[in-house]
C-alpha positions in Angstrom: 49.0 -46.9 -31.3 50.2 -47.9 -34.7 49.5 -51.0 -37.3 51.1 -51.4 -40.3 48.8 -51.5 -42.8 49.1 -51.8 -46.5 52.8 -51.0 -46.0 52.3 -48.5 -43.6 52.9 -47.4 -39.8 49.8 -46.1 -39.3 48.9 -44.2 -36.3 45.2 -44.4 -35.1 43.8 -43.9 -31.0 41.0 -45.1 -29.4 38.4 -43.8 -27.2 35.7 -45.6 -25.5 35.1 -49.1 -24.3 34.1 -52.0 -27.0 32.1 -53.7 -24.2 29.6 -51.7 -21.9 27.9 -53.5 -18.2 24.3 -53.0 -18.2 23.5 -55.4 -15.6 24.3 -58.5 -16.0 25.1 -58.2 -19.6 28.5 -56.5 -21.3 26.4 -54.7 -24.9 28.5 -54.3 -27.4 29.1 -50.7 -28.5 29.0 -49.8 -32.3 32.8 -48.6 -33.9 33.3 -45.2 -35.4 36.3 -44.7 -37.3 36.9 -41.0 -37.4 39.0 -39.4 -40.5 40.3 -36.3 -40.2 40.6 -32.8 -42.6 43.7 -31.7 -44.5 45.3 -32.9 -46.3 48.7 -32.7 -44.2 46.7 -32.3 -41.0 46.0 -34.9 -38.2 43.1 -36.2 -36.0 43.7 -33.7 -33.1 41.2 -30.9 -34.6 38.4 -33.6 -33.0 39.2 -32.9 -29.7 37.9 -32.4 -27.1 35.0 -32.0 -30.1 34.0 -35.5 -30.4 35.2 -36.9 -26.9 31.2 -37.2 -25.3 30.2 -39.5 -28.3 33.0 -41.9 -26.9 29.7 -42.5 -24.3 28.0 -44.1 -27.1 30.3 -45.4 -29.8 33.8 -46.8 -29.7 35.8 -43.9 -31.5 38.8 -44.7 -33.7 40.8 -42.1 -34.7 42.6 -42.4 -38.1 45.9 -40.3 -39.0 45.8 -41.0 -42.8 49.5 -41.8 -44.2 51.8 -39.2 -44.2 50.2 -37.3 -42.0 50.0 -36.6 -38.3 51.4 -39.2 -36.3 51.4 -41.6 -39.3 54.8 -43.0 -40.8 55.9 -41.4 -44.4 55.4 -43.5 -47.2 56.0 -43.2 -51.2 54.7 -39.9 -52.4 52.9 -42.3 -54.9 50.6 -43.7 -52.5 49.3 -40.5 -50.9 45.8 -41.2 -53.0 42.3 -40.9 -52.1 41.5 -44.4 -53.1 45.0 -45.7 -51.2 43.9 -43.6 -47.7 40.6 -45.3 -47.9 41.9 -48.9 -48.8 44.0 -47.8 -45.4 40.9 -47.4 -43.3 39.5 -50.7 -45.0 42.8 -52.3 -43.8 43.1 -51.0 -40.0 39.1 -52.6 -39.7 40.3 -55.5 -41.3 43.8 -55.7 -38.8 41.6 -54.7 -35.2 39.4 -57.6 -36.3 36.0 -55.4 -36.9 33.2 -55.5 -38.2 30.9 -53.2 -40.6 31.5 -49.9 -38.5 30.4 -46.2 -38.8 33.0 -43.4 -40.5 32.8 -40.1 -39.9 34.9 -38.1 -42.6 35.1 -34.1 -41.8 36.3 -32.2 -45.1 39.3 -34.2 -46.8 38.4 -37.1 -44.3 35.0 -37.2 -45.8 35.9 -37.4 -49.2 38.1 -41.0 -48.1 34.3 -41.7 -46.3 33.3 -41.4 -49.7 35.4 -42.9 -51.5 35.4 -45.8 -48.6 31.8 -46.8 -49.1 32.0 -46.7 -52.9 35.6 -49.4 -52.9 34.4 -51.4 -49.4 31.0 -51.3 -49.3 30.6 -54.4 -47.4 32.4 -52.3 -44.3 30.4 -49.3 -43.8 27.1 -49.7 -41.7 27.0 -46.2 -42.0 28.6 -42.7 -42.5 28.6 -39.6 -41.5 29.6 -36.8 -44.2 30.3 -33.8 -42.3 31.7 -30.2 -44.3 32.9 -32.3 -47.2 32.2 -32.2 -50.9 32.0 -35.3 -53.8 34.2 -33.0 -56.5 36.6 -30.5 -56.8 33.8 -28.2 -57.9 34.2 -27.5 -54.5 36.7 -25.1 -55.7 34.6 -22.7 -57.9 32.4 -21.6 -55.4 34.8 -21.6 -52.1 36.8 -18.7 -54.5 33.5 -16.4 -54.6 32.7 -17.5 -50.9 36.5 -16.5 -49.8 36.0 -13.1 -52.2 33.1 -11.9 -50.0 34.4 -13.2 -46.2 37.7 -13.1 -46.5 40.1 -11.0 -44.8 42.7 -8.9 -47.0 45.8 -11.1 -45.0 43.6 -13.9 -45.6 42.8 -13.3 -49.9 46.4 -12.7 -49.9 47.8 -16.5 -49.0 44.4 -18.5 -49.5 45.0 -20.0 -52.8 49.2 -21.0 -52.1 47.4 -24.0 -50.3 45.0 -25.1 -52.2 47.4 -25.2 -55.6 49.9 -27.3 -53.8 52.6 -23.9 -53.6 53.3 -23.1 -49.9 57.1 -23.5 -49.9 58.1 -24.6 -46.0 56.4 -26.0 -43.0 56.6 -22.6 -41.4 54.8 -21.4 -44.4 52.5 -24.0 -44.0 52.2 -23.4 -39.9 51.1 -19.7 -40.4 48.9 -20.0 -43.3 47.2 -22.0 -40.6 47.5 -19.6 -38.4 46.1 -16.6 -41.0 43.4 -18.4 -42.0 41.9 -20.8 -39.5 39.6 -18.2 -38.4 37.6 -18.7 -41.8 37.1 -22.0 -41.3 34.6 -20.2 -38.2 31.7 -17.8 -38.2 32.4 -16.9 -35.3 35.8 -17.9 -34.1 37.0 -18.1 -30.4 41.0 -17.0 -30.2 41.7 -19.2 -27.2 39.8 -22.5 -29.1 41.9 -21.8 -32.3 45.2 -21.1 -30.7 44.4 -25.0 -28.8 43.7 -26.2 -32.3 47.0 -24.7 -33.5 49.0 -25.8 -31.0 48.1 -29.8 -31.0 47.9 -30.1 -34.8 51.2 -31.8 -36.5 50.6 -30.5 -39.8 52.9 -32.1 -42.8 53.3 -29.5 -45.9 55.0 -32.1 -48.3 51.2 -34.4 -48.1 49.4 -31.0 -48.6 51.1 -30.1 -51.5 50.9 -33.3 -53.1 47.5 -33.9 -52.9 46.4 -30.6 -53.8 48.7 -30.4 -56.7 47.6 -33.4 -58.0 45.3 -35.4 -56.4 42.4 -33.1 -55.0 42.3 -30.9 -58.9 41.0 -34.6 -60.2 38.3 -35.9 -57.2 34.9 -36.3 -58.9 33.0 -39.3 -57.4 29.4 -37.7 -58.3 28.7 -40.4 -60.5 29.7 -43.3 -58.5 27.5 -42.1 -54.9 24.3 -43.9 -56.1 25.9 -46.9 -55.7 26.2 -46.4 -52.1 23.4 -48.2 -49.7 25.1 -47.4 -46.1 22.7 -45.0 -44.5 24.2 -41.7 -44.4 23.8 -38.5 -42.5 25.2 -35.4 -44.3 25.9 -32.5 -42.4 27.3 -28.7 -43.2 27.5 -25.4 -42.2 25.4 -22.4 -43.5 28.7 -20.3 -43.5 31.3 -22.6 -44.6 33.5 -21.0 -47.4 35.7 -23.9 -48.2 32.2 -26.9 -48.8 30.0 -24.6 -48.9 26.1 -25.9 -48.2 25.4 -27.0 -51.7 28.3 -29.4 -52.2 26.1 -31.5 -49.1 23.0 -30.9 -51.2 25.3 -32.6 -54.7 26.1 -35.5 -51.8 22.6 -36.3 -50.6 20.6 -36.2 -53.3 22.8 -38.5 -54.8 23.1 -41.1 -52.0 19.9 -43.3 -52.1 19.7 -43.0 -48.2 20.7 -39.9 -46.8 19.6 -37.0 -44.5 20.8 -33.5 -44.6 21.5 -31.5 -41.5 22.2 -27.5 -41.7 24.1 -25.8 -39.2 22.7 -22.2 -39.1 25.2 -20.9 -36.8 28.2 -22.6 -38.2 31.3 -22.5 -40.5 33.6 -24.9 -41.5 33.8 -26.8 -37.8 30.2 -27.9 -37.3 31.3 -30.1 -34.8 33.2 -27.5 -32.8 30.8 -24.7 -33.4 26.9 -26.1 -32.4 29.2 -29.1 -30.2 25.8 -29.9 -28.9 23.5 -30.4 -31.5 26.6 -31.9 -33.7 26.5 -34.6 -31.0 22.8 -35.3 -30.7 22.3 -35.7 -35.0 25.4 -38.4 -34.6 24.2 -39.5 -31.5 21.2 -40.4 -32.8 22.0 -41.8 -35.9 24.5 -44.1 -34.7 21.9 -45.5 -32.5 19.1 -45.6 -34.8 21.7 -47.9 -36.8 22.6 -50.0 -33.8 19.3 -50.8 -33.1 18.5 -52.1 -37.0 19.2 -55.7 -38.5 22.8 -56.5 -38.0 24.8 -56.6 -41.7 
């Protein structure tokens, strides 16, 4: 499905009903918005990930400009601030209220960025293998030094500098070095993930050339007041454990989960328990005062 918001055709799908019957009464089921990785990737590294929360939340899956399924726009606009103003504009065109996000990696640095521009919008997030700076950066390098593969040191850093110079370069970095974004990666499960992603090189360029280098919203999280759940990985190289630590000891209302037996993709990697800590705190918030 698309909407044009802010000047754009964005693409976004939904799964799960707004309305459940229990008995005689049709509940109303609490929104997600879902924000994917990337830059220059697309929603489709959620599924079939995230499909059993759709038994408790209305999912909405976001395709941030440019990317995915999502119309181009002006390089200009492919911003941090713009993609969130996006997500504050598809809520305000479906006609919602405050909902949850749920921003994995990039897509949780536009959570971020979300609650600090649109507080009013965000009952709650969830922060999931992201970071609040491009510190990031410092210690992903030393991370990649020790669990990196030689093929993998070799092209790691074109992408994050904005460098890799096609779409087929940009398809098999993928390919090279998806299996660091696992501790312990399944071929089949990252071949799937390969295959359904629609990947744009031109956004991932931009925004690591000149957009990511600049991202430092430490300063600005306190001002947050959604409740927030933070989770990570113990062996994600790329937002590694202590960026979630920067994140919730900043927020005034957060809790910190640790995935022991997880890289990158948490939510792919311990599925279960990923779905019980959202689970739960989506409910915990549904059953608070309204906003």
């Amino acid at each position: 499905m698309y909407a044009n918001v802010n000047g754009c055709s964005l693409f976004f799908d939904v799964e799960g009903s707004g309305y459940v019957a229990q008995g005689g009464v049709l509940s109303e089921q609490p929104v997600v918005f879902v924000l994917h990785g990337g830059p220059g990737c697309d929603h489709s590294n959620f599924k079939p990930w995230l499909s059993p929360l759709s038994q408790h939340a209305q999912l909405v899956y976001v395709d941030h400009r440019g990317n995915g399924r999502s119309d181009d726009a002006d390089e200009s606009t492919y911003t941090i601030e713009q993609m969130a103003d996006d997500v504050e504009g598809l809520r305000c065109h479906l006609g919602l209220g405050p909902v949850v996000v749920l921003g994995h990696s990039f897509g949780g640095m536009v959570a971020q960025v979300c609650a600090i521009r649109h507080p009013h919008a965000i009952r709650g997030l969830v922060l999931s293998s992201t970071a609040p700076s491009a510190q990031f950066w410092d210690e992903a390098q030393e991370m990649a030094d020790r669990m990196a593969s030689p093929e993998q040191k070799e092209v790691l850093t074109a992408l994050f500098e904005g460098r890799i110079g096609s779409q087929q370069e940009f398809d098999e970095w993928w390919r090279v070095c998806l299996p660091l974004y696992f501790h312990d990666p399944d071929p089949e499960a990252l071949d799937e993930m390969l295959d359904r992603m629609r990947g744009r090189v031109d956004v991932a360029n931009y925004m690591m050339a000149t957009q990511i280098p600049g991202f430092d919203i430490r300063d600005q999280l306190p001002s947050v007041r959604a409740p927030s759940l933070v989770l990570s990985g113990r062996h994600d190289w790329v937002t590694p454990v202590s960026q979630s630590v920067v994140i919730t000891e900043a927020l005034p209302d957060a809790t910190h989960v640790i995935f022991e037996h997880s890289g990158h993709m948490t939510f792919a990697e311990e599925n279960d328990l990923y779905l019980r800590h959202v689970i739960d705190f989506v409910a915990a918030l549904q059953a608070g005062p309204a906003l």
